[in-house]
C-alpha positions as CSV (number, residue, x, y, z in Angstrom):
1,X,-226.0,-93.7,-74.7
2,X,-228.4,-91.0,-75.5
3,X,-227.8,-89.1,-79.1
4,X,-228.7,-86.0,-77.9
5,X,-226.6,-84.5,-75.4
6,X,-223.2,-82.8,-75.7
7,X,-220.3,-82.0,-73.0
8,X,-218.7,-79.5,-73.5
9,X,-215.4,-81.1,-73.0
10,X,-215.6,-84.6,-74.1
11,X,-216.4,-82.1,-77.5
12,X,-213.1,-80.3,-77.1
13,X,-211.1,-83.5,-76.8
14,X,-212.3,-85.0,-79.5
15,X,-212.1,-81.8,-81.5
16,X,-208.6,-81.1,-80.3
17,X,-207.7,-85.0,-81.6
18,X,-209.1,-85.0,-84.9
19,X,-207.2,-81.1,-85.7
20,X,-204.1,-83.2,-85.1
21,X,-205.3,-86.0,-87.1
22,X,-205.9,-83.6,-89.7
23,X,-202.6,-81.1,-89.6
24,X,-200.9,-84.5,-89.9
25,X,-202.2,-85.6,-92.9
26,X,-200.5,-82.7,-95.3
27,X,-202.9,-83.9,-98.3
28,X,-206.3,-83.4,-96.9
29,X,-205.3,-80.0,-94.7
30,X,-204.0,-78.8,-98.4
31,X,-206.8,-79.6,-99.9
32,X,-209.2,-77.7,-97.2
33,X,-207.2,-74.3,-97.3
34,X,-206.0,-74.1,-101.0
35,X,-208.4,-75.2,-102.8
36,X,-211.2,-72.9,-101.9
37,X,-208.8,-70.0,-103.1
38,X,-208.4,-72.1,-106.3
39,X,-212.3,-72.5,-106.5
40,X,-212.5,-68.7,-105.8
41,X,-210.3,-67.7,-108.3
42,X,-212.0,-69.6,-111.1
43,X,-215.0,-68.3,-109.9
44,X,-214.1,-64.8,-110.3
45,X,-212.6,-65.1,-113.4
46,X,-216.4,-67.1,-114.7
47,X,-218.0,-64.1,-113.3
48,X,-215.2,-61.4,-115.2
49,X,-218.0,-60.3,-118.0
50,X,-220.7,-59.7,-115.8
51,X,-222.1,-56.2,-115.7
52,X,-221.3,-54.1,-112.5
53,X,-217.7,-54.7,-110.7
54,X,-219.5,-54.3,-107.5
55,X,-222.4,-56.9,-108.5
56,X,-219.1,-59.3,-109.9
57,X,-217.3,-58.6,-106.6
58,X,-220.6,-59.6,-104.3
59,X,-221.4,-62.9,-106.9
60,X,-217.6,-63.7,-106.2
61,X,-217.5,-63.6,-102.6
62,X,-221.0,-64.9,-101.7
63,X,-220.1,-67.8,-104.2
64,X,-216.8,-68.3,-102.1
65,X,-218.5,-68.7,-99.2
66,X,-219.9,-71.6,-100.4
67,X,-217.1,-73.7,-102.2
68,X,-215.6,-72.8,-98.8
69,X,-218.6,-74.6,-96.8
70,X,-218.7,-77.3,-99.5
71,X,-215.0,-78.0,-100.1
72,X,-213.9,-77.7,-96.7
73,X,-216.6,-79.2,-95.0
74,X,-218.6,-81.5,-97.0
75,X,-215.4,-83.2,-99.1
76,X,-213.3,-83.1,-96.3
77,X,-215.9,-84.6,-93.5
78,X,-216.9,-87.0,-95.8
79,X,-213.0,-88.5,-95.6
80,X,-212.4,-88.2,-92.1
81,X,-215.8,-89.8,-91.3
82,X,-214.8,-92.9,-93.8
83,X,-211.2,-92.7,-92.5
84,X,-212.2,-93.0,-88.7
85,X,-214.5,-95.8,-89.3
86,X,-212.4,-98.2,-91.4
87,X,-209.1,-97.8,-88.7
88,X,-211.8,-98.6,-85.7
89,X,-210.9,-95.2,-84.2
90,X,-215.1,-94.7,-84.3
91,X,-215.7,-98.0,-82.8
92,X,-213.5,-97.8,-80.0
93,X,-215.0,-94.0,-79.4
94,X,-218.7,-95.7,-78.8
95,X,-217.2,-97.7,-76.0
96,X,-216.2,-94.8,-73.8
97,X,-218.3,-92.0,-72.3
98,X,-218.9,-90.0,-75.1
99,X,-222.0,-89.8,-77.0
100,X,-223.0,-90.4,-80.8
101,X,-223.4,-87.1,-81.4
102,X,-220.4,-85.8,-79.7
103,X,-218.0,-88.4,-81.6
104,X,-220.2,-87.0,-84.7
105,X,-220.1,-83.4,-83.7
106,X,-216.5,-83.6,-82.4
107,X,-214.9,-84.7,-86.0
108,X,-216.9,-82.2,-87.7
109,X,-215.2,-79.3,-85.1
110,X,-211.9,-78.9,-86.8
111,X,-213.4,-78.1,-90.4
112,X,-216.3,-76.3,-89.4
113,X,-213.3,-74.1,-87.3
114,X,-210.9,-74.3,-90.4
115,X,-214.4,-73.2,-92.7
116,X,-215.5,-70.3,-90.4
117,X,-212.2,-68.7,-90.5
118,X,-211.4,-68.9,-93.8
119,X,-214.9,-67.4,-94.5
120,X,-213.9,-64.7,-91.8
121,X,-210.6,-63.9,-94.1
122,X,-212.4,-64.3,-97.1
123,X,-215.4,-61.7,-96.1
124,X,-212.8,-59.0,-94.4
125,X,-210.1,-59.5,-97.4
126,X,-211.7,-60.4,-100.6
127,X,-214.0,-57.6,-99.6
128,X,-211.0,-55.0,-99.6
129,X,-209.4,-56.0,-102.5
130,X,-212.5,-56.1,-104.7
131,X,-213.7,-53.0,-103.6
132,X,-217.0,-54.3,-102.3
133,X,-219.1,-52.9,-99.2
134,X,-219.1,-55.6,-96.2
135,X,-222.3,-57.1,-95.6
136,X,-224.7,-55.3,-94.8
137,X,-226.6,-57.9,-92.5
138,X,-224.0,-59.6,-90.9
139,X,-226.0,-61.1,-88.4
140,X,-227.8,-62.8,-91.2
141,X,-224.9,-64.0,-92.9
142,X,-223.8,-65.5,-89.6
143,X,-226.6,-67.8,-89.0
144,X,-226.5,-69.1,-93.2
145,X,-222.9,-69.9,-92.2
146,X,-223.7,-72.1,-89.8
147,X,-226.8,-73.4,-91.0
148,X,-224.7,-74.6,-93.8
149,X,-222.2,-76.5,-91.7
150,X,-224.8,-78.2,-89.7
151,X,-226.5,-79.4,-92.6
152,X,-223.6,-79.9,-94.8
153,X,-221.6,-82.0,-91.5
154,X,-225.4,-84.1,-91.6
155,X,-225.1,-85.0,-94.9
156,X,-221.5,-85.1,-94.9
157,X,-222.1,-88.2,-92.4
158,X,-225.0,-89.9,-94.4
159,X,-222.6,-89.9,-97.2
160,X,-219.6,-91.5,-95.7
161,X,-222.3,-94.7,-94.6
162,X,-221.9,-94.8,-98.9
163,X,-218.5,-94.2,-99.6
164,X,-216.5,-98.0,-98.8
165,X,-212.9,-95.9,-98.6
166,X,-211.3,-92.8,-98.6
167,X,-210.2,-93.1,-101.9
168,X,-213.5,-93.2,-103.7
169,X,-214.9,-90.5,-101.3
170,X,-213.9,-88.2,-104.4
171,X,-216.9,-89.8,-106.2
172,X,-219.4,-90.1,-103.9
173,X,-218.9,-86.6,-103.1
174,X,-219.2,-85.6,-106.5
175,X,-222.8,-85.3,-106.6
176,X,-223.4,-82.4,-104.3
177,X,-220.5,-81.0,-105.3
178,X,-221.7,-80.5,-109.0
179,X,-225.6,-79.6,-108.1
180,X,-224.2,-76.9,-105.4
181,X,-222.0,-75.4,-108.0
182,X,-224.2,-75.3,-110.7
183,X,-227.8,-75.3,-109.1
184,X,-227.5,-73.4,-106.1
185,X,-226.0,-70.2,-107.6
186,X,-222.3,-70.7,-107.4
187,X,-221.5,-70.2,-110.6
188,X,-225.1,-69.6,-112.7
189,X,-227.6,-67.2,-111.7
190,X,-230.9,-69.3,-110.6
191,X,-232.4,-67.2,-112.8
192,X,-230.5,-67.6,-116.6
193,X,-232.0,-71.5,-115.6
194,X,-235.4,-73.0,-117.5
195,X,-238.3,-71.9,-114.5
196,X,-239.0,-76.0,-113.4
197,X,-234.9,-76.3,-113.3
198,X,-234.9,-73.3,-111.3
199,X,-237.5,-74.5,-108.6
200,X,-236.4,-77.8,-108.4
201,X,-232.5,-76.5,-107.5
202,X,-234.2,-74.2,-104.5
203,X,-235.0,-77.4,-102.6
204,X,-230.9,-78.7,-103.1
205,X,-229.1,-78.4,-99.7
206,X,-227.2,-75.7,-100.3
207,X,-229.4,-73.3,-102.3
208,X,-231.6,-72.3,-99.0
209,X,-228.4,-71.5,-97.1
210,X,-226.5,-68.9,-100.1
211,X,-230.1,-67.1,-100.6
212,X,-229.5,-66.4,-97.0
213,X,-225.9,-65.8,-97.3
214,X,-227.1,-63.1,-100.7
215,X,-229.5,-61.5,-98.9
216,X,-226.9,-61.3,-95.7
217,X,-224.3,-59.6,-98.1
218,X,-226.4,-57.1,-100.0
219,X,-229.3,-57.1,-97.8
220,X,-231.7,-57.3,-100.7
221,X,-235.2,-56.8,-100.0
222,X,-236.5,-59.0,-102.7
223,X,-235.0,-62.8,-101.4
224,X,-237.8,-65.1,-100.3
225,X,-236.2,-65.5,-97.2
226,X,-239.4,-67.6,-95.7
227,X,-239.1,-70.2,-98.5
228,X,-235.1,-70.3,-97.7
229,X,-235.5,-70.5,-94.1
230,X,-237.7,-73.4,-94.8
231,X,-235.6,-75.3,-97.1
232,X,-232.6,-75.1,-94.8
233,X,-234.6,-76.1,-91.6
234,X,-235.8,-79.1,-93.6
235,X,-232.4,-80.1,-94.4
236,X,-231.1,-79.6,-91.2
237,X,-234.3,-81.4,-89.0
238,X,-234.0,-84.5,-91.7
239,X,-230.3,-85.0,-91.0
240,X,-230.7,-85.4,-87.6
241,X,-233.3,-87.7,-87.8
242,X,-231.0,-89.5,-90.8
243,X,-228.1,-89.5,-89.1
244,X,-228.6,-91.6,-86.0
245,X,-230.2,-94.3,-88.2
246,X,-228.0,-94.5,-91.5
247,X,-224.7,-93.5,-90.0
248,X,-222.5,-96.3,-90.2
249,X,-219.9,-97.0,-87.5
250,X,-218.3,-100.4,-88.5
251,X,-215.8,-100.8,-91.0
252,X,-217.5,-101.6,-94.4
253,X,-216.1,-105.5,-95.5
């Protein structure tokens, strides 16, 4: 079977299975809608004694965006990937038509569906009720978006090859959980970190994609959207040359 192609529908059906697999499972589908509101909430109540409403309102939603892509995405992929594999479901998958990258691709569908819309409600809503203008680059904004979920769902792969069960996919998704949060601008300003602390957390997964998300939002001139571009495009061209070779599809004994 050759990695790289994709039908179309074999991609639906698979997508279409694993949304049942997840609506069924009341724990993990709770976790991906409620607690990015949780994550949001905290956030803007961090962000409550920052100068500007408007600047607080932007730093709240932009930072949503991305406990959106990493909570629903990341944390929850990571599961489904580990969960799949241990009950053979992945196994089985590899003997029939579809490809590695559509059994791959076709879990990842249902959360980077679930992620996009509640970063669609998030953007149209938490924009009215904040009182903050809607992005001014939307375009923009759309491409970080899914730049993030391709190389979140990469890494989200590479890190269930890691993680023995679902249980202790909590830890091993820790990690980029806690350097996304605090080094890509979540919830600090790159800029209130030491200058070596800041340039190392530019080259973190995540901080490429929300400088592109920022600069989508309030179209600021000054964002080195080059240097973004690059760190995103890095991420997402060494995933997919990860992926295929680390990605683990028998149970782990």
């Amino acid at each position: 079977m050759t990695m790289l192609t994709l039908n179309p529908g074999r991609l639906t059906a698979l997508g279409r299975s694993e949304l049942t697999l997840l609506v069924r499972n009341r724990a993990a589908l709770s976790l991906a809608v409620l607690m990015p509101l949780l994550m949001v909430f905290i956030l803007r109540s961090s962000l409550s004694g920052a100068e500007g409403a408007e600047a607080v309102g932007v730093a709240t939603l932009t930072g949503g965006i991305g406990m959106v892509l990493i909570l629903v995405v990341h944390m929850n992929l990571v599961s489904a990937y580990v969960a799949r594999r241990e009950e053979l479901v992945l196994k089985r998958l590899r003997t029939g038509e579809a490809t590695d990258l559509e059994i791959i691709a076709g879990t990842a569908l249902p959360a980077a569906v679930l992620a996009l819309g509640q970063i669609i409600v998030l953007a149209v809503a938490g924009a009215a009720v904040l009182d903050v203008p809607m992005p001014r680059n939307p375009l923009l904004l759309a491409v970080a978006v899914l730049a993030g979920i391709v190389v979140l769902a990469g890494l989200s792969a590479l890190v269930s090859s890691v993680t023995r069960t679902v249980e202790t996919a909590g830890l091993t998704t820790l990690p980029l959980f806690l350097a996304t949060a605090l080094g890509s601008g979540l919830f600090l300003p790159a800029d209130a970190l030491p200058d070596v602390v800041a340039s190392l957390c530019e080259l973190l997964p995540l901080s490429g994609v929300m400088t592109l998300v920022r600069a989508g939002w309030s179209g600021a001139g000054d964002a080195d959207l080059v240097g973004a571009s690059l760190v995103t495009l890095a991420w997402t061209v060494n995933s997919v040359f990860a992926v295929p070779r680390w990605f683990r599809w028998e149970p782990r004994r």
